[in-house]
C-alpha positions as CSV (number, residue, x, y, z in Angstrom):
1,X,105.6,102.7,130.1
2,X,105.2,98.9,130.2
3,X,106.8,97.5,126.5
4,X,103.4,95.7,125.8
5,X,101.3,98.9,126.2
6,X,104.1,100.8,123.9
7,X,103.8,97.6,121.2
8,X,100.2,98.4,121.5
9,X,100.5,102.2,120.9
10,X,103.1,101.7,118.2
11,X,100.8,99.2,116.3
12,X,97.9,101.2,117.0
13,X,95.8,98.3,118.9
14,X,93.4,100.9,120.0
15,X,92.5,103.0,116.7
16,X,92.2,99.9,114.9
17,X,90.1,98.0,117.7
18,X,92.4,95.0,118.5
19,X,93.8,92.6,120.9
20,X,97.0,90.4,120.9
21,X,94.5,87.3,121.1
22,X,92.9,88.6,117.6
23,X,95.9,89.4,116.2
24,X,98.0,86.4,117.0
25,X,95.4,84.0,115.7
26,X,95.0,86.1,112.5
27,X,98.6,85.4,112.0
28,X,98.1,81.6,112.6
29,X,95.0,81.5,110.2
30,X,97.2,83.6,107.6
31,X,100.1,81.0,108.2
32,X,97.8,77.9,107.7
33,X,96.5,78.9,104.3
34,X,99.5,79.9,102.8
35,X,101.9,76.6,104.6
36,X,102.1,75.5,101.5
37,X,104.7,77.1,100.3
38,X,107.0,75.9,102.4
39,X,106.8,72.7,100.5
40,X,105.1,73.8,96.9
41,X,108.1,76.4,95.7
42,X,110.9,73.8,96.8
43,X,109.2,71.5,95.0
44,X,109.0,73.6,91.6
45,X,112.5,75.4,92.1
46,X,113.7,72.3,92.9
47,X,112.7,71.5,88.6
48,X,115.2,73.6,88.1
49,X,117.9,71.8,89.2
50,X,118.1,73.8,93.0
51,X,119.0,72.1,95.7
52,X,115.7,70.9,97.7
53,X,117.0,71.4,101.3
54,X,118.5,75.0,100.6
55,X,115.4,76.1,98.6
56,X,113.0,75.0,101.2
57,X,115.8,77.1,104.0
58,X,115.5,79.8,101.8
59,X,111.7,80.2,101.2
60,X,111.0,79.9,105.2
61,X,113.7,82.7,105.8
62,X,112.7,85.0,102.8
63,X,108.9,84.5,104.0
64,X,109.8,85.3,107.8
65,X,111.8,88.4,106.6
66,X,109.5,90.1,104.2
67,X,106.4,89.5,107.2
68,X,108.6,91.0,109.6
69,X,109.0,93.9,107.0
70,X,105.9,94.3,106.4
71,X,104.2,94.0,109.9
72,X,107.5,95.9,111.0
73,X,108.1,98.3,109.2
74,X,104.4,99.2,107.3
75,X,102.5,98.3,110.0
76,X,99.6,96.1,107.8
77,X,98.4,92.7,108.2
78,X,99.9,91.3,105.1
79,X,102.6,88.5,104.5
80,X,104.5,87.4,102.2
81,X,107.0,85.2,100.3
82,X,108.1,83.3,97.0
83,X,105.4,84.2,94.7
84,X,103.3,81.1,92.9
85,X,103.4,81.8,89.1
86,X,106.4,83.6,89.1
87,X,108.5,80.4,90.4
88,X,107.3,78.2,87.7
89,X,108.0,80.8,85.4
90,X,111.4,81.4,86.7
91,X,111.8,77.4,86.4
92,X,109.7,76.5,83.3
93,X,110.2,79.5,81.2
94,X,113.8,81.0,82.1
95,X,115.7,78.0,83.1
96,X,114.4,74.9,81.3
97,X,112.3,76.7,78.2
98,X,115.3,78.9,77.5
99,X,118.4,76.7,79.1
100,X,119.2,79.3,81.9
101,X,120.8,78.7,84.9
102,X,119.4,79.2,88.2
103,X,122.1,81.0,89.0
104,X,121.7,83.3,86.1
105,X,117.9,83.2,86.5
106,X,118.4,84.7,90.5
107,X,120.7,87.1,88.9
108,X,117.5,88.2,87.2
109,X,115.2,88.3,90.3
110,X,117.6,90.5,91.8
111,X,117.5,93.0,89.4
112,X,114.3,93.0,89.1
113,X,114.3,93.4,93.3
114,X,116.8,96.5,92.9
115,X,114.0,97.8,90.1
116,X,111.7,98.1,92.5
117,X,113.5,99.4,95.2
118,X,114.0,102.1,92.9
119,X,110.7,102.4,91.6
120,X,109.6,102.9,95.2
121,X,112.4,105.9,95.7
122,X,111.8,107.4,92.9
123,X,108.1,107.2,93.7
124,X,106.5,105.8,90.5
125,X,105.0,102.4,91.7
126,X,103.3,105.5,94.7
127,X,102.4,106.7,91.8
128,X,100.8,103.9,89.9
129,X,98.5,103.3,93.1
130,X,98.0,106.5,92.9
131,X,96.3,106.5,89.7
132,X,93.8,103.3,90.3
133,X,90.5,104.5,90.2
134,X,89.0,103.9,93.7
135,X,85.9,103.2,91.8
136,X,88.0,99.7,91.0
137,X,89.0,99.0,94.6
138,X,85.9,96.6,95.4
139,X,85.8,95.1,92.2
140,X,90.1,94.1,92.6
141,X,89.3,93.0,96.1
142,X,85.7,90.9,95.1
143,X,87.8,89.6,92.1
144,X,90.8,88.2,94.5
145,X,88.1,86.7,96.5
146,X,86.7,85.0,93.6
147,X,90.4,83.8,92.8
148,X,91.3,83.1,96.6
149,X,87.7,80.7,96.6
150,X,88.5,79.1,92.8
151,X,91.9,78.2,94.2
152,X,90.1,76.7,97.4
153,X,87.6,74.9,95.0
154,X,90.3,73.6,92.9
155,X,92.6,72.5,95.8
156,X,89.9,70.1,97.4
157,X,88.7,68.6,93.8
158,X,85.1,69.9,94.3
159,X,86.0,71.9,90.6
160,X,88.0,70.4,88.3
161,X,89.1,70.9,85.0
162,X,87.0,69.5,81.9
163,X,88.2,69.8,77.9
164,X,84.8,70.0,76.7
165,X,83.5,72.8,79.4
166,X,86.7,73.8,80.9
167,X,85.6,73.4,84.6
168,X,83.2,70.3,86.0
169,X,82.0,69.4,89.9
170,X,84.7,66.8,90.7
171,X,84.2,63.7,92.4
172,X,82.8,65.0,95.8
173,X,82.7,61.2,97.1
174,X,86.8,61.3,96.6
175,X,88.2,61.1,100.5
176,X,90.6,64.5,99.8
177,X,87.0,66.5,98.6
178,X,84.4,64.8,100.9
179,X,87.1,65.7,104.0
180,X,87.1,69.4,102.6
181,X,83.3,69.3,102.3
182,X,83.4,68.4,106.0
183,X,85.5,71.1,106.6
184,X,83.8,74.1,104.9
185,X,80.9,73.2,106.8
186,X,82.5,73.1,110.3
187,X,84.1,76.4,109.1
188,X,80.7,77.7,108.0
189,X,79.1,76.5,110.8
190,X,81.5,77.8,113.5
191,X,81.5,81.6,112.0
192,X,77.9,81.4,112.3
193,X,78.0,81.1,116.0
194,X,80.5,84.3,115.5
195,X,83.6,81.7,116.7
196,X,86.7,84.1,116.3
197,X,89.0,81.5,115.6
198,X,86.7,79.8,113.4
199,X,89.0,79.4,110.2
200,X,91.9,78.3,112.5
201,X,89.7,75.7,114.3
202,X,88.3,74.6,111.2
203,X,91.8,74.0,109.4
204,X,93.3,72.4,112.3
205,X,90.5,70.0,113.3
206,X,90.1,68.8,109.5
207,X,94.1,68.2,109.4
208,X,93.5,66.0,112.5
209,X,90.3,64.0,110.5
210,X,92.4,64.0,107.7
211,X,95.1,62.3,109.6
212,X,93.4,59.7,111.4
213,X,91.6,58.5,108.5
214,X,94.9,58.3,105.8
215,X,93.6,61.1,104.0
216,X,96.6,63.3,105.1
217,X,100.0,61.6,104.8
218,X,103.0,62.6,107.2
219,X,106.2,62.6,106.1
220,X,109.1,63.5,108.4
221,X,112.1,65.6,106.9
222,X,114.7,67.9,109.0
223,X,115.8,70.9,107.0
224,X,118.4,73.2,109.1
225,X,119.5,76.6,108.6
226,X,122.9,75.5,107.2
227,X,121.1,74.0,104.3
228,X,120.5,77.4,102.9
229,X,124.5,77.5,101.9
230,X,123.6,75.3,98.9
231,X,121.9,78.5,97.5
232,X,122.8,81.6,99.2
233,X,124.7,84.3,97.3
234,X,125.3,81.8,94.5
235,X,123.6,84.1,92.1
236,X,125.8,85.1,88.9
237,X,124.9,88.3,88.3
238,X,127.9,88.9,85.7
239,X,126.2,85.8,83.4
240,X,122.6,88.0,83.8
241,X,124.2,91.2,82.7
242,X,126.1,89.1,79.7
243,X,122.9,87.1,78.7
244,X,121.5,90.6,78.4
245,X,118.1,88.8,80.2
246,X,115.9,92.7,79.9
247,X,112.9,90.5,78.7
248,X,112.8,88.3,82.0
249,X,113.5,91.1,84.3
250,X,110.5,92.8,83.2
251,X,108.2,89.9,83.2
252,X,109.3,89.7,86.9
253,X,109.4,93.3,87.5
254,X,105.6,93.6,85.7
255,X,103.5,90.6,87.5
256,X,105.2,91.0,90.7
257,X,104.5,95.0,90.2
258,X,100.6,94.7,89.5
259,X,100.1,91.7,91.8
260,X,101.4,93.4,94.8
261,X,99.1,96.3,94.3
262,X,96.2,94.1,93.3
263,X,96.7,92.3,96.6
264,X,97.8,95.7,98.5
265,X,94.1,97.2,97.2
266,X,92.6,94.0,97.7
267,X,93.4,93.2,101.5
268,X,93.6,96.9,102.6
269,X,89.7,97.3,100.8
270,X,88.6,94.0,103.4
271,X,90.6,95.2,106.5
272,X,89.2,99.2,105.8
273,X,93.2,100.8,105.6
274,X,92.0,103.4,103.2
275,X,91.4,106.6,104.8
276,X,89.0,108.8,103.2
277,X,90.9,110.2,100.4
278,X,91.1,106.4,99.2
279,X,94.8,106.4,100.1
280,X,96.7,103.7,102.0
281,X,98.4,105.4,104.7
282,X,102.7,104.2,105.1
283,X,102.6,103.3,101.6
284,X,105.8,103.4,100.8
285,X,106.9,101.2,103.6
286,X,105.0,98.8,101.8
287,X,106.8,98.6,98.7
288,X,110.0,98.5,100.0
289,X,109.5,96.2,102.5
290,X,108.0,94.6,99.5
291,X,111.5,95.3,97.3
292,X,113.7,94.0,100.4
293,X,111.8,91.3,100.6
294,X,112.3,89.9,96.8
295,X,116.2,91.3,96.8
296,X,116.6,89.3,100.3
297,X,114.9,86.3,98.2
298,X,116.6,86.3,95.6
299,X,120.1,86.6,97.7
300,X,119.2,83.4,100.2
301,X,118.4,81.3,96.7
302,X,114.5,82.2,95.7
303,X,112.3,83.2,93.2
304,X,110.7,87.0,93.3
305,X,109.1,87.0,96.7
306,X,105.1,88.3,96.8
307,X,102.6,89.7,98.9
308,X,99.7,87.1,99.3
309,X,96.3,87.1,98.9
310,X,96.0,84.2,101.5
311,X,96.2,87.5,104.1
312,X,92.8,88.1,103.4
313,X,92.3,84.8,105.5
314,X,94.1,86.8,108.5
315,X,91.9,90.1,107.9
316,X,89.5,87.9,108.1
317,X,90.1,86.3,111.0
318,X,90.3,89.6,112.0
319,X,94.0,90.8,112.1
320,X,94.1,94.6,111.3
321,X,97.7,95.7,113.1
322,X,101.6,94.1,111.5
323,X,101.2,92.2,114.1
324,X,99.5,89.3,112.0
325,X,102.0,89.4,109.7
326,X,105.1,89.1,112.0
327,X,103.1,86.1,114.0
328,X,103.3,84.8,110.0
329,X,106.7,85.1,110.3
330,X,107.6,84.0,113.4
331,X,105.6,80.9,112.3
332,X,107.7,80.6,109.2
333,X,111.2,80.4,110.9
334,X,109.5,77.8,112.8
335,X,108.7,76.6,110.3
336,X,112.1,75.3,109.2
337,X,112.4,73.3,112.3
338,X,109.0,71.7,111.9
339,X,108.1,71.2,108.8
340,X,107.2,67.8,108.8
341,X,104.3,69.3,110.9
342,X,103.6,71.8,108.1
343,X,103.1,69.3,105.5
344,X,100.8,67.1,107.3
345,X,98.3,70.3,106.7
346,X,96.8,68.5,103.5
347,X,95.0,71.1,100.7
348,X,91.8,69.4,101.7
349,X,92.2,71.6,105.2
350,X,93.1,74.8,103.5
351,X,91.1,74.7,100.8
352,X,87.4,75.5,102.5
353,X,89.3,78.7,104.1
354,X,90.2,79.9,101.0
355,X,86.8,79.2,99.8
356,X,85.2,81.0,102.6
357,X,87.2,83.9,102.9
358,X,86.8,84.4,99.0
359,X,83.0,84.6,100.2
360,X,83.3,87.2,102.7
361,X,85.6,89.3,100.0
362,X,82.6,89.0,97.4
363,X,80.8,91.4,99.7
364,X,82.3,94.4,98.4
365,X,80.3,94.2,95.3
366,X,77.4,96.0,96.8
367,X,79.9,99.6,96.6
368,X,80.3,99.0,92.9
369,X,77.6,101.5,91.1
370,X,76.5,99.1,88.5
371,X,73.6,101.6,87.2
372,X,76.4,103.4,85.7
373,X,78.0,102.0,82.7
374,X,81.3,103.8,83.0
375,X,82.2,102.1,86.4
376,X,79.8,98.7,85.9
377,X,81.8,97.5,82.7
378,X,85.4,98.2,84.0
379,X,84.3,96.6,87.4
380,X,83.1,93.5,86.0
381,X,85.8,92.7,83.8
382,X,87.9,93.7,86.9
383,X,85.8,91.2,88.5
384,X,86.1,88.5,86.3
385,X,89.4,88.2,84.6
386,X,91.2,88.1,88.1
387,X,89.9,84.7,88.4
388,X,89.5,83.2,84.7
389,X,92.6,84.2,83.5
390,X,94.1,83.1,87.1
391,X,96.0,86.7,87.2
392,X,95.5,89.7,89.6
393,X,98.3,91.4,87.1
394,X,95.7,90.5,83.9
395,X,92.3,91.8,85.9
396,X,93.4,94.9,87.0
397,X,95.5,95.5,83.4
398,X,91.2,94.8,81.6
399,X,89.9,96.9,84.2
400,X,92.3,99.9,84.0
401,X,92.1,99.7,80.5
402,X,88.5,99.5,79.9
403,X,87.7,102.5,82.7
404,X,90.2,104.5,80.0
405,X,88.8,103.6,76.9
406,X,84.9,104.1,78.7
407,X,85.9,107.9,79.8
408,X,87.6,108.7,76.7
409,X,84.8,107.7,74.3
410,X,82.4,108.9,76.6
411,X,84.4,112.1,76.2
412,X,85.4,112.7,79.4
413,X,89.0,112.5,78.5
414,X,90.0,115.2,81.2
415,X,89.0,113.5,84.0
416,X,91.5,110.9,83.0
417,X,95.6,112.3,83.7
418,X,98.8,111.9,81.2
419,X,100.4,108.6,83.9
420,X,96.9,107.3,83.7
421,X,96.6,107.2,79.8
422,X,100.8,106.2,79.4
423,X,99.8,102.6,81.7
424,X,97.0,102.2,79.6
425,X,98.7,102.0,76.5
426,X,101.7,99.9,78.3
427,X,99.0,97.6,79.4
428,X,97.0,97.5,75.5
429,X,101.0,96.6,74.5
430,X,101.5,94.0,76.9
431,X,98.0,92.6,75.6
432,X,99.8,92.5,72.0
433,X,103.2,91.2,72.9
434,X,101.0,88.5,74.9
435,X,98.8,87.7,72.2
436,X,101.6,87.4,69.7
């Protein structure tokens, strides 16, 4: 048998109703929206006194790994690398708020990595996916598309923030917004004609406006492989263990926990990888190509590497096989050797794709049965807080919580089991030690 005919078999082309051209675009769309890593989490790390050049190596080769894991190895169309949130915490928090070194600090993120690895063998974090109410799948994935389009708003300055009502329209006259105004329309306009490649056409042909007007700035910088010595195994794990760091390591271990399943139930609710039992088939390839990924990061000189929600823009785009997320990752080694051509991809591009794949995610609402209270009320604050407190983690902690507390004083305390009621009180504690 021809090798592209057994590819095909292997990543089930033909049960999931897919071509290489599909696929291969999804994994440039997925790639576009999320190219700014490649520059964003050097930047931050780079705060905490990490070499720029070896940070930048090491975000491009921890991205490409943990895509190639994941499209690999789990077969799904989901990529990832160096989570945002959990780098500036890792730089604001650990090492400048508390006067940790990075070294230390990665000593942390590795632990954290092994955690999960752990967690996956011992079959917990199965478990804790396990134990989501499937009645709270479309409201996780509606509320991520509400966060993916609030990020897209606030990238192009159409929203911006205001002290007297938090959020305001920005100034849509601005070059940066009235270029991504442009673009969500060309976007818009091109999925209406049913244009496959729509998103990818749209980012690409706003980064060329963008750079014949001045809007977009190039700036050409050469990182190499070699770069990533700076960084690589220069982890101290003996100054982690001595610093007795149990606080950070869960902090890492927690977020990086919930928002990987937030995004896991998320993409695989838009992309339809539930079967009908509402499980997600090769789940545990998924977390530890997940836990590989953030021990692998964490190794090469990175903060705790993520699964991102900017896959939805590939599942969009319609990638459904791993294939979308290793055509991610081949874009991200290449990314090393090109990334002056990354960064000329200005937010103003990106930022209408994000808004209008959080559009097509808000679809899933209509599955939600608001009529009854006991699924309406845990589904909207599911809903909501993913966005407003800018956290998949906190969303799906208010939903689980309040679809808990709902069956329990409506009585109904047996339908609920012993792991679901032990997260629920871990995730009312966490609210406390947040609060206090």
């Amino acid at each position: 048998m021809p090798l592209r005919l057994r590819l095909e078999r292997y990543f089930q082309f033909k049960e999931l109703n897919t071509t290489w051209r599909t696929e291969i675009l999804a994994g440039f769309t997925t790639f576009m929206t999320m190219a700014y890593i490649v520059f964003v989490n050097p930047a931050i790390l780079h705060d905490a006194g990490m070499p720029l050049a070896a940070v930048t190596a090491a975000t491009c080769l921890s991205a490409a790994i943990g895509s190639f894991l994941m499209g690999g190895l789990a077969k799904y169309p989901i990529a990832l690398a160096p989570g945002m949130g959990l780098n500036a915490y890792f730089t604001y928090t650990v090492v400048k708020g508390m006067g940790v070194p990075w070294q230390a600090a990665l000593g942390a993120v590795f632990i954290s990595g092994v955690a999960f690895f752990l967690l996956t063998a011992l079959g917990v974090r199965q478990l804790i996916i396990a134990t989501i109410p499937y009645e709270l799948y479309a409201a996780v994935a509606a509320g991520v598309g509400l966060f993916i389009a609030l990020i897209g708003f606030r990238n192009s300055g159409i929203i911006v923030t205001n002290p007297a009502t938090t959020v305001a329209i920005g100034n849509l006259r601005a070059p940066g917004t009235a270029l991504a105004l442009a673009g969500l329309l060309l976007i818009a306009a091109l999925m209406a004609w049913r244009v496959r490649a729509a998103m990818l056409i749209g980012i690409l042909a706003t980064t060329a406006i963008g750079l014949a007007t001045g809007v977009a700035q190039w700036h050409p910088q050469a990182y190499r492989l070699r770069d990533l010595s700076a960084t690589a195994f220069k982890l101290d794990l003996a100054a982690t263990v001595r610093l007795g760091f149990l606080e950070i390591v869960f902090v890492f271990l927690f977020i990086d926990l919930f928002d990987n399943i937030g995004t896991l139930v998320a993409v695989g609710t838009k992309a339809n990888l539930f079967d009908r039992m509402h499980r997600i088939p090769r789940v545990n390839r998924i977390l530890f190509s997940d836990a590989t990924a953030t021990i692998v990061g964490s190794l090469t000189g990175t903060s705790t590497v993520v699964s991102y929600i900017e896959s939805a823009a590939g599942v969009a785009a319609g990638g459904r096989s791993g294939v979308t997320a290793i055509v991610t990752g081949v874009l991200f080694i290449a990314a090393l050797f090109i990334a002056p051509v990354v960064g000329a991809i200005p937010n103003a591009a990106t930022a209408p794709a994000l808004i209008i794949v959080g559009s097509l995610m808000v679809a899933v609402v209509g599955e939600i049965e608001w009529r009854d209270p006991e699924v309406a009320i845990p589904a909207f604050l599911t809903m909501m807080a993913i966005p407003l407190t800018f956290s998949i983690a906190n969303g799906l902690a208010f939903g689980f919580t309040a679809y808990t507390l709902m069956k329990l004083l409506r009585g109904k305390f047996r339908e609920v089991g012993w792991f679901v009621y032990l997260l629920t009180a871990l995730f009312i504690l966490r609210f406390v030690w947040l609060s206090s």
